[in-house]
C-alpha positions in Angstrom: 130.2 69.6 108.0 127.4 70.6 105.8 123.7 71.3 106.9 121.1 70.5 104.8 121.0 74.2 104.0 123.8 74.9 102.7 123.8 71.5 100.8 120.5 73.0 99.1 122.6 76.5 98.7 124.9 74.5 97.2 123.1 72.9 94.6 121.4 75.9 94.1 124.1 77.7 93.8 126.3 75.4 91.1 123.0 75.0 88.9 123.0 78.7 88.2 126.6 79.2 87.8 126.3 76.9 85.0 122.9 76.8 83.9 123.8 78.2 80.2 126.2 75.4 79.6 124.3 72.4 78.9 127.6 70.5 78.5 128.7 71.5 82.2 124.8 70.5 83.6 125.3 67.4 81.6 128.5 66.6 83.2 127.1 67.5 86.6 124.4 65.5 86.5 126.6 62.2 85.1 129.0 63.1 88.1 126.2 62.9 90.6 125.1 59.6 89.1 128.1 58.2 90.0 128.5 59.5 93.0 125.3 58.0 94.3 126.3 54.4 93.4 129.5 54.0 95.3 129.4 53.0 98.8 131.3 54.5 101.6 134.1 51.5 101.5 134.7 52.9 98.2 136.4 55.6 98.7 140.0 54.7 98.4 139.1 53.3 95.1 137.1 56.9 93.4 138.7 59.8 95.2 141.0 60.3 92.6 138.7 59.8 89.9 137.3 63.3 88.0 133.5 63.1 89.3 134.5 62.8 93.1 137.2 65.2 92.7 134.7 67.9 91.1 131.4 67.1 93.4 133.6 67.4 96.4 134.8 71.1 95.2 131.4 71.8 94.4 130.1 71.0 97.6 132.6 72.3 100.0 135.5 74.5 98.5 132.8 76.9 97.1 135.1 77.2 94.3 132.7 76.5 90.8 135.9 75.7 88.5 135.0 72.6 86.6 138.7 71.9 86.0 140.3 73.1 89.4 142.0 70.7 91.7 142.1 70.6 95.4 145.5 71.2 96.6 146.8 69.8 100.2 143.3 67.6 100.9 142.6 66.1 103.6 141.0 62.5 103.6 137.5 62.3 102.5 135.3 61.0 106.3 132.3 58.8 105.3 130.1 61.5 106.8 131.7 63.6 104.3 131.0 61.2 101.8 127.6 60.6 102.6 126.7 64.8 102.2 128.4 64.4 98.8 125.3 62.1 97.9 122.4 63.3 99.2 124.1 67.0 97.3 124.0 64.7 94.5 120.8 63.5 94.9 119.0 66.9 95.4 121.7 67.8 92.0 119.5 65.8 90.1 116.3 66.5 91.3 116.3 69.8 91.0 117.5 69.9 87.1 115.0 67.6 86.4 112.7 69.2 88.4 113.8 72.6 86.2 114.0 71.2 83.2 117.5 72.9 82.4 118.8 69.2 80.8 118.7 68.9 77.2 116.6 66.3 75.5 119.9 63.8 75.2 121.1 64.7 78.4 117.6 63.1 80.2 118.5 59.7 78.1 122.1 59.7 79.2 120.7 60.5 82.9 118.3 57.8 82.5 120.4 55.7 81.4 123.2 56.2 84.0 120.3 55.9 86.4 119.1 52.5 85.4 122.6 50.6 85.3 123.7 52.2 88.9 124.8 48.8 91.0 123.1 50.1 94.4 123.2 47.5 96.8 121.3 49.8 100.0 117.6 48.8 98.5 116.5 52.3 100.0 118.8 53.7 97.9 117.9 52.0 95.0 114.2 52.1 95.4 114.9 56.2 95.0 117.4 56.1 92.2 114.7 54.1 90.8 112.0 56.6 91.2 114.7 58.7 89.9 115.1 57.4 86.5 111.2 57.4 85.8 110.7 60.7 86.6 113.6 61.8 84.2 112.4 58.9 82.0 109.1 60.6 82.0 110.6 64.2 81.7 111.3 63.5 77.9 108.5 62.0 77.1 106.9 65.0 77.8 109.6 67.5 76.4 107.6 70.5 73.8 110.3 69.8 70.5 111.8 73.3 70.0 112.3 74.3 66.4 114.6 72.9 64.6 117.6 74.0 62.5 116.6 73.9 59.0 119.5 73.5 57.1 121.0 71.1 59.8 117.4 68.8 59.9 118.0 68.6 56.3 121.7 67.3 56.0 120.5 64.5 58.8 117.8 63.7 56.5 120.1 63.3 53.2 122.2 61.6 54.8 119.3 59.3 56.6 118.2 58.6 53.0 121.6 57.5 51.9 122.3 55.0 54.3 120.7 52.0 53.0 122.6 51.6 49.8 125.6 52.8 51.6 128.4 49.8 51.2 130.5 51.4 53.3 128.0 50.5 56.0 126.3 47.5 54.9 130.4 46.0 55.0 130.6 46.7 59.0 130.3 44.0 61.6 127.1 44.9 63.0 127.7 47.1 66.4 130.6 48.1 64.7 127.8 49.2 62.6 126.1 50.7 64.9 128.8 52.7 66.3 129.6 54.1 63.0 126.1 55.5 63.1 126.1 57.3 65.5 129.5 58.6 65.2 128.1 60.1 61.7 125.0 61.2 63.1 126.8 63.5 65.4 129.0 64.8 62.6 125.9 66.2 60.5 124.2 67.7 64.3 127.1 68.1 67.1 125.1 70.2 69.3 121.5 71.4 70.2 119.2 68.4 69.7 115.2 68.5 69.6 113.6 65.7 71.0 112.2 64.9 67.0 115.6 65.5 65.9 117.2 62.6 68.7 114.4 60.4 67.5 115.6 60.6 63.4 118.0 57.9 64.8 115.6 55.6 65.4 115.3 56.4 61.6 118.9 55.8 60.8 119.5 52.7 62.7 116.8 51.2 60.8 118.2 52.3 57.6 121.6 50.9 58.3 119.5 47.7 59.0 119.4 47.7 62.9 116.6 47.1 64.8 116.5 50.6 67.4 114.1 49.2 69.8 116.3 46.3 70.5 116.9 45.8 74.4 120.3 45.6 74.8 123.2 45.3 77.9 126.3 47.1 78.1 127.7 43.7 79.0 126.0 42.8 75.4 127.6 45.4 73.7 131.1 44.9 74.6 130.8 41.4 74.2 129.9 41.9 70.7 132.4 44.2 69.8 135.5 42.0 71.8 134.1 39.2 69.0 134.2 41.9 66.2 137.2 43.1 67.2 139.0 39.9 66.3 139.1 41.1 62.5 138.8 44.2 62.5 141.5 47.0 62.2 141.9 48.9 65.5 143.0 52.0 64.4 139.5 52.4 62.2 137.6 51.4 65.1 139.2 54.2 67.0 138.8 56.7 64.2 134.8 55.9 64.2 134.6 56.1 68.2 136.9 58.8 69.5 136.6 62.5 69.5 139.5 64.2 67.3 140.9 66.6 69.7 142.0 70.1 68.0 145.8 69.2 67.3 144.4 66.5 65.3 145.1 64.0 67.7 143.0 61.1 69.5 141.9 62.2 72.7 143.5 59.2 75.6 141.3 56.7 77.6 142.4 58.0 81.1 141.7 62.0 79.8 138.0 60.8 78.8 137.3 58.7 81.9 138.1 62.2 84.1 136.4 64.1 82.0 133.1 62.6 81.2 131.7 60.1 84.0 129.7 58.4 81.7 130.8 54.2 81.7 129.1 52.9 78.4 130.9 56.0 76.4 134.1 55.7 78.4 133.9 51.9 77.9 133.2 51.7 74.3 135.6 53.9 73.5 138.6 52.7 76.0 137.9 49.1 74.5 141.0 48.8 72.3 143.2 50.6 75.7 141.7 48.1 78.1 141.8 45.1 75.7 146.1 45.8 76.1 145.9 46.4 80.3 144.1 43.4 80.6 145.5 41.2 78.4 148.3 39.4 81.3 145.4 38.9 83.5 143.6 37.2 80.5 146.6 35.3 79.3 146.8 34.0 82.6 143.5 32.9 83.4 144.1 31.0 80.4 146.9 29.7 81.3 145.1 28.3 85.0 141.8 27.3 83.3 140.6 25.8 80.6 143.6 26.1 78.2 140.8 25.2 75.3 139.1 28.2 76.0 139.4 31.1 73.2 141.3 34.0 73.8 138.2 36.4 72.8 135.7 34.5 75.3 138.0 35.0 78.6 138.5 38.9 77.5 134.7 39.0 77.1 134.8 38.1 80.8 137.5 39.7 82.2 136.0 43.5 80.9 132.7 43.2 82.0 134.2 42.2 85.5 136.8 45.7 85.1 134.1 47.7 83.2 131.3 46.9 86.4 134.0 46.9 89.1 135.1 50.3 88.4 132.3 52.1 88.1 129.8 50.1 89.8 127.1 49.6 87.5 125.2 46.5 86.3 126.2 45.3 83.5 123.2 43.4 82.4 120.9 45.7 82.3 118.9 46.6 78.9 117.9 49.4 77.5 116.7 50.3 73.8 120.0 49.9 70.9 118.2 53.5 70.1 118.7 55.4 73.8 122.2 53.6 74.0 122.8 55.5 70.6 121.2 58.9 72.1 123.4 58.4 74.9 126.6 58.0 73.2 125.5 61.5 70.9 125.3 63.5 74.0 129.4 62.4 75.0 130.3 63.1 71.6 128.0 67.0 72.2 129.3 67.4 75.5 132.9 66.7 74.9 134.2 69.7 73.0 133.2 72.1 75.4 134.5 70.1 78.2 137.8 69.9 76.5 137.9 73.5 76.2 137.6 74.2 79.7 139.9 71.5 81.1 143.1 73.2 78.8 142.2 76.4 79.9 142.2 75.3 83.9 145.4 73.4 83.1 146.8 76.5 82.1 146.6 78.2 84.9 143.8 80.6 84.6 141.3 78.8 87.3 142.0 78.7 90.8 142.6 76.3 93.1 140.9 75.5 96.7 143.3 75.1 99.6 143.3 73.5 102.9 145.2 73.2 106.0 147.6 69.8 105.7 147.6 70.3 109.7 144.0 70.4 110.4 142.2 70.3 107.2 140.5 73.7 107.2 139.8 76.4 104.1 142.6 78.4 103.1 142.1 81.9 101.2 144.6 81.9 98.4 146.3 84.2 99.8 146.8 82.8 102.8 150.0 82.7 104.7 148.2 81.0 108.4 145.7 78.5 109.0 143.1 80.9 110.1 142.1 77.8 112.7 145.1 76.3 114.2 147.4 78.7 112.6 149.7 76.7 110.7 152.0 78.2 108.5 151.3 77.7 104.8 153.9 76.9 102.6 
């Protein structure tokens, strides 16, 4: 059990460790966010999932790896669980309150924030409070300078866009996608606030409106339409990450990795479209047998996408801060990556416990120092 305390030492603790990485804070911060919205019946459901497995090893194995794995766990208690978020909570706070997340970091946080499906309305009314405060945060960000050369390729290409035909011949969020996809190409890393808001810029260009409130819900049900004629495998190439070995970086590899639903979502789309597809073939089948195949698949993922990670799906938000959001995954990915092969590898260490009464091992430990188990 963990006192307030050392919860605080905690968070204290993990924000220094990885203060220079604003793709690890970025990642913390997501995982907190989705810590926060689960409830304690949840747990079966999450614990395997990447955020729960690295805020519990944050919190109590005192081991900072962002790619270790608990070995020889015991079950999760709600109390447990319920240290986990209020660790999470004060996570947030104080890198807001610090100002150590980047400018597109804040909108992802924000974002994350807004769509969290809290049903405790105490809870909510703070994540609330929450979000506006972050919200707020970039508003009043000072714009660092910014990379010449780099400001002036974004703005070439900004300029180019309108007579573009290989734009002006997408579906429209297809569009919008593409976008952003290309936006991050030209500047992967180290965005000014001015610099985040040139998309505003682009969007406009590419003839979408970027203050447009939009859902996630809305968003996937446009692209499940667009989908319907539109080659997959160039829909993949303009929303995944190209991994190193040239290869497209799997759904369930993301989904650990990065706990960030609209990214994950968007680009899982084509992966979940195929899982889902016998549960939509069978609704069909039970209901309405007029209905279109596209219509019951629009359904079906927004019920998977909320269920699993417990977020509102109707909520809007501005086409341009979706786009922001989805920048900052694309940012925070390659760094990420980088770390997770290098833990698989063997070089980060791994926390212990007892499997008779759950206690801390050392790694080299041969007895439970507490009960005195032998450890295999």
């Amino acid at each position: 059990m963990e006192t307030t305390q050392e919860i605080e030492e905690a968070v204290n603790n993990n924000i220094e460790q990885n203060k220079g990485s604003s793709a690890r804070l970025m990642q913390l911060a997501t995982d907190a966010t989705r810590i926060i919205s689960f409830a304690g019946e949840k747990l079966t459901e999450i614990k395997e999932s990447g955020f729960f497995t690295r805020i519990r090893e944050l919190l109590f194995s005192g081991r900072n790896s962002p790619s270790s794995r608990m070995a020889q766990v015991p079950e999760v208690t709600k109390e447990e669980f319920e240290q986990m978020k209020a660790f999470a909570f004060k996570t947030l706070e104080a890198l807001n309150e610090r100002n150590l997340l980047a400018a597109d970091a804040i909108i992802t946080v924000k974002n994350n924030l807004n769509t969290l499906d809290v049903k405790q309305q105490e809870i909510k009314q703070a994540v609330i409070k929450m979000a506006q405060r972050v919200s707020d945060r970039f508003e009043k960000l000072e714009n660092r300078v910014s990379n010449v050369e780099e400001s002036q390729r974004l703005d070439t290409w900004i300029s180019g866009i309108e007579v573009d035909d290989r734009y002006g011949a997408l579906p429209e969020t297809i569009r919008f996608l593409k976008i952003v996809k290309d936006y991050y190409s030209r500047k992967p890393c180290n965005y000014s606030r001015d610099e985040l808001l040139l998309l505003r810029k682009a969007l406009r260009y590419a003839g979408l409106d970027f203050k447009k409130q939009v859902s996630l819900g809305e968003i996937m049900d446009s692209l499940i339409f667009e989908l319907q004629d539109f080659d997959e495998q160039r829909y993949l190439e303009i929303t995944r990450l190209e991994i190193k070995d040239t290869s497209l970086l799997t759904g369930k590899k993301l989904s650990n990795i990065l706990a960030v639903p609209s990214f994950v979502s968007i680009v899982e789309l084509p992966e979940s479209k195929r899982r889902l597809q016998p549960m939509v073939e069978l609704l069909q089948e039970e209901g309405d047998l007029a209905t279109d195949y596209a219509t019951v698949l629009q359904k079906v993922v927004r019920k998977d996408v909320a269920k699993r990670n417990n977020i509102d799906m109707n909520i809007k938000m501005p086409l341009c801060d979706l786009g922001i959001e989805l920048i900052s995954c694309y940012s925070a990915l390659p760094s990420l990556l980088d770390e997770s092969s290098s833990g698989s590898s063997g070089s980060a260490k791994t926390a212990l416990f007892c499997p008779e009464c759950g206690a801390k091992l050392d790694s080299d430990s041969a007895f439970c120092p507490e009960c005195g188990t032998k450890v295999e």
